[in-house]
N, C-alpha and C positions, 0 to 999 in steps of 0.2 A: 507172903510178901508184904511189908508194911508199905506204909502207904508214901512214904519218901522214894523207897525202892522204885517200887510204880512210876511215881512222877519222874524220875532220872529215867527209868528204860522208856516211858511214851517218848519225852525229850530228847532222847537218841534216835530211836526209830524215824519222827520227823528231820532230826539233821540229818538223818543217814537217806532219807528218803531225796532231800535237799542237794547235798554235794552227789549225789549219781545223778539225778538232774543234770547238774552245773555238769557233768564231765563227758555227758553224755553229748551235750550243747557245744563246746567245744569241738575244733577244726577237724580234730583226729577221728572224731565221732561221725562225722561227714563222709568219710572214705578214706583218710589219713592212712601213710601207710607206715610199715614197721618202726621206721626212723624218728616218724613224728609220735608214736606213742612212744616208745623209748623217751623220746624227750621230754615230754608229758609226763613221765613215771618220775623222770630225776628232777626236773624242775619242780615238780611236786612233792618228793623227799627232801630236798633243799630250803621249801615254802615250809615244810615241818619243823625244819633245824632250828631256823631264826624265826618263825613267828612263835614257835613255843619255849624258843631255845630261856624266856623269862623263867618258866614253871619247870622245865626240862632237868635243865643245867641242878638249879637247890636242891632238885627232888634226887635228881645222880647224885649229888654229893653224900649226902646220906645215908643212900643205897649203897654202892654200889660197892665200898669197902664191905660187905655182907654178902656178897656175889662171891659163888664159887661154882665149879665147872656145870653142876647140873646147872643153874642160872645163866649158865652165858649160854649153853645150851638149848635152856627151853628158848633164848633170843633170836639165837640166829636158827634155830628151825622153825620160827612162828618168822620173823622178815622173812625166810625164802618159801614158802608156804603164800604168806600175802604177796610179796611179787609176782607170785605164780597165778594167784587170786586176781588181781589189779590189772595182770596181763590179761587173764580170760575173759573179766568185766569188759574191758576196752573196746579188743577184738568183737565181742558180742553187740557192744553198742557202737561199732563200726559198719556192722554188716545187719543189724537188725534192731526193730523199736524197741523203746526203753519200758514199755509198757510189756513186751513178751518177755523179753530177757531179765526184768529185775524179777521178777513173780516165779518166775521159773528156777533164779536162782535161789532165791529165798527158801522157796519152797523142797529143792532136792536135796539139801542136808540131810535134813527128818526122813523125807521120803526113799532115800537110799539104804540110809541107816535101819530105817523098817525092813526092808524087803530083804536085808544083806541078813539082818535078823531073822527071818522067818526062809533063808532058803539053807543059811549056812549052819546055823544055830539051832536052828528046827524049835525057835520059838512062837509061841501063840500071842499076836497082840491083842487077843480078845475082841469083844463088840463095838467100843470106843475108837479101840487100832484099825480096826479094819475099816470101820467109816470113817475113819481120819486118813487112812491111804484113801479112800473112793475119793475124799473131798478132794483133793488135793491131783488124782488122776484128772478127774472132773475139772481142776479148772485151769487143767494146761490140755486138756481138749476145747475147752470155752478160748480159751488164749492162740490154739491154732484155727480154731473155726473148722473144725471139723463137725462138730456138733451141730454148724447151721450148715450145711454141706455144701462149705466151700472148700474152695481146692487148697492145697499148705503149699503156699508160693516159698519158692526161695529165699527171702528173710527170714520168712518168718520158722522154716527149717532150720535155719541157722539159728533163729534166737534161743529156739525150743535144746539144740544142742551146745551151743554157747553158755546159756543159762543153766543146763544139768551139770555140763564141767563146772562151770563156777561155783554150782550150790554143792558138789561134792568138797572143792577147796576149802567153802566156807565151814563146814563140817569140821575137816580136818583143821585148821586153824584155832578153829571155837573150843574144840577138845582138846589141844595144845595151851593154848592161853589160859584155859581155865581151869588148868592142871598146874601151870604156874603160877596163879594167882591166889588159889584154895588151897594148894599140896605145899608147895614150895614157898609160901609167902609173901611174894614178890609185890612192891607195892604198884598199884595201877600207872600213876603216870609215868615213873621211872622207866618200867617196863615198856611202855606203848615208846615212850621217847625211841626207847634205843632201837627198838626195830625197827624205827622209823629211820634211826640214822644208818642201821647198818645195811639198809638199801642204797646208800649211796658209795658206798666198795665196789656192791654187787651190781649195782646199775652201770654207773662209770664205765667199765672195759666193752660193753655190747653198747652203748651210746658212742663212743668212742671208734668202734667198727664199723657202726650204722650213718652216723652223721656226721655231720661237720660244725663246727663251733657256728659259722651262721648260721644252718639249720636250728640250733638250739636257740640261738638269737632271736629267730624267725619265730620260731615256736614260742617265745616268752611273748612277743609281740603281738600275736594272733591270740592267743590262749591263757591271758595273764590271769584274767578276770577269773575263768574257770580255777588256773591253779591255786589263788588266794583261796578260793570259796573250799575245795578240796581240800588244800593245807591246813585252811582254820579247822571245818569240821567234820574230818573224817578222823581225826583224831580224837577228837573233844565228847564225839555221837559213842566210840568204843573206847574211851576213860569213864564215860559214864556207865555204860555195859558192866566194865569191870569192876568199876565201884561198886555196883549194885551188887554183883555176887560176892563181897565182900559179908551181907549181911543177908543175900535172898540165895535160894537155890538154882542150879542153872536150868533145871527142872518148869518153874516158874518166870524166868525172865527170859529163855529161849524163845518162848510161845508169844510172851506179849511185846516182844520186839519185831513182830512180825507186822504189826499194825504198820509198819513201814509200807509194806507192799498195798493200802489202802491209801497211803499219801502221796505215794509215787505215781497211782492210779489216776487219781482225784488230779494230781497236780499236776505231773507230768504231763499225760494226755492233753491236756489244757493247754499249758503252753508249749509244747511239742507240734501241737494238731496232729497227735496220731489218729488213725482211723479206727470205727471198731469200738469205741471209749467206753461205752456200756456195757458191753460183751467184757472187753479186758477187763473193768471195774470187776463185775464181778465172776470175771475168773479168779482174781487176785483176790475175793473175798472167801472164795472158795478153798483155796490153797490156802489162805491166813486160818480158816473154821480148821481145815485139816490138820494142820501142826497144832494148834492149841490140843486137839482133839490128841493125838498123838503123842504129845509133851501129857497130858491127863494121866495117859494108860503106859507110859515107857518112859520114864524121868529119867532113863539115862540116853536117849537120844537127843542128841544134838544138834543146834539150828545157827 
């Protein structure tokens, strides 16, 4: 990986670390319930449209006369993939800390993708692999407290299963996008653009079920600050991602995207006041050691 690559994926990692923060901090994050993340999700599809709709809109011109059916394809299976992702995310930092839940999801991509490997596949990850699963066991027992033998309360059960769904989604996503990005040629922000927007179809009719136009109202008002901060860089954290596999392998940039789960730790914790901060730090070090570890010895597992 050169060293530009590098610097774009640490730069992601830290905004990606940034907007889960911001969304986690938000009303819905509180105990919100289905209607106000629904409304969280479009109002933040919407914050995509027009804050990026500058870079968006040129870069679709371009593209998009080059789009044929595998491309719109790879689009809307990677938006309803992330919908599904951004739902699990929520959910999990609705019902548990941002410090169990982001680490744990980071961390089950690889760690699924291992084990699906070595039961269905009947492959060997070697010496490398197999300490990269321990780390990574290791520190979503550090992250339940199990390890210092305390009891696993009820969030924090939630976080640990909220976070496995989500880090299976992000898996599945990562190996979609990056199938359209490397296979199919599809330029980075065009692509991020449109799945961005074609959430708002697919959000539309279950907002529409669940809430009511002041509900939504309510929700920009409570919540605005979060959905700027989401709109600008969760977009901006994976353009850079995909930029990056543009010229680094997803082998290499999987693994050092992880560094998120150290900022999130460091950060979040802090302004959070989650409990535990030293424990979670380095559980979330432990699970970051384990995917590098992993991405090392299986460069075709995904994170």
């Amino acid at each position: 990986m050169t060293s530009g690559a590098l610097g774009l994926v640490l730069l992601a990692a830290f905004l990606h670390a940034g907007w889960n923060i911001a969304a986690k901090q938000a009303r819905h994050g509180d105990g919100g319930g289905q209607a106000q993340q629904l409304a969280f999700q479009l109002l933040t599809a919407f914050g995509v449209a027009v804050l990026w709709a500058p870079l968006g809109l040129p870069a679709s011109v371009t593209e998009l006369p080059g789009w044929g059916a595998w491309q719109w394809g790879a689009v809307m299976l990677s938006a309803l993939v992330h919908l599904a992702y951004f739902s699990a995310l929520l959910t999990g930092y609705a019902k548990a800390d941002l410090t169990v839940v982001y680490p744990v999801a980071r961390g089950a991509g690889p760690l699924l993708a291992a084990v699906g490997a070595v039961l269905w596949l009947h492959e060997r990850p070697g010496g490398l692999g197999w300490l990269g699963i321990g780390a990574i066991v290791l520190g979503v027992l550090l992250l339940a407290g199990l390890l210092r033998r305390r009891p696993m309360t009820p969030p924090v059960r939630a976080g640990v299963r909220w976070g496995l769904l989500t880090g299976a989604l992000i898996a599945s996503y990562t190996v979609i996008d990056a199938w359209a990005i490397k296979r199919l040629g599809m330029q980075p922000l065009a692509y991020d653009y449109w799945c961005n927007l074609l959430r708002i179809p697919l959000l539309l009719p279950l907002v529409w079920a669940c809430s009511s136009k002041a509900a939504l109202r309510a929700s920009w008002r409570q919540e605005r600050r979060a959905v700027l901060v989401v709109s600008a860089f969760a977009p901006l954290a994976y353009i850079l991602v995909l930029t990056a596999l543009q010229t680094a392998p997803l082998s290499s940039v999987a693994p050092v995207r992880e560094c998120s789960m150290l900022f999130a730790a460091l950060i979040g914790g802090h302004l959070l006041k989650e409990n535990d901060r030293v424990a979670r730090l380095l559980g979330a070090g432990a699970i970051a050691v384990g995917v590098i570890l992993l991405g090392l010895t299986s460069p075709g597992i995904p994170s």
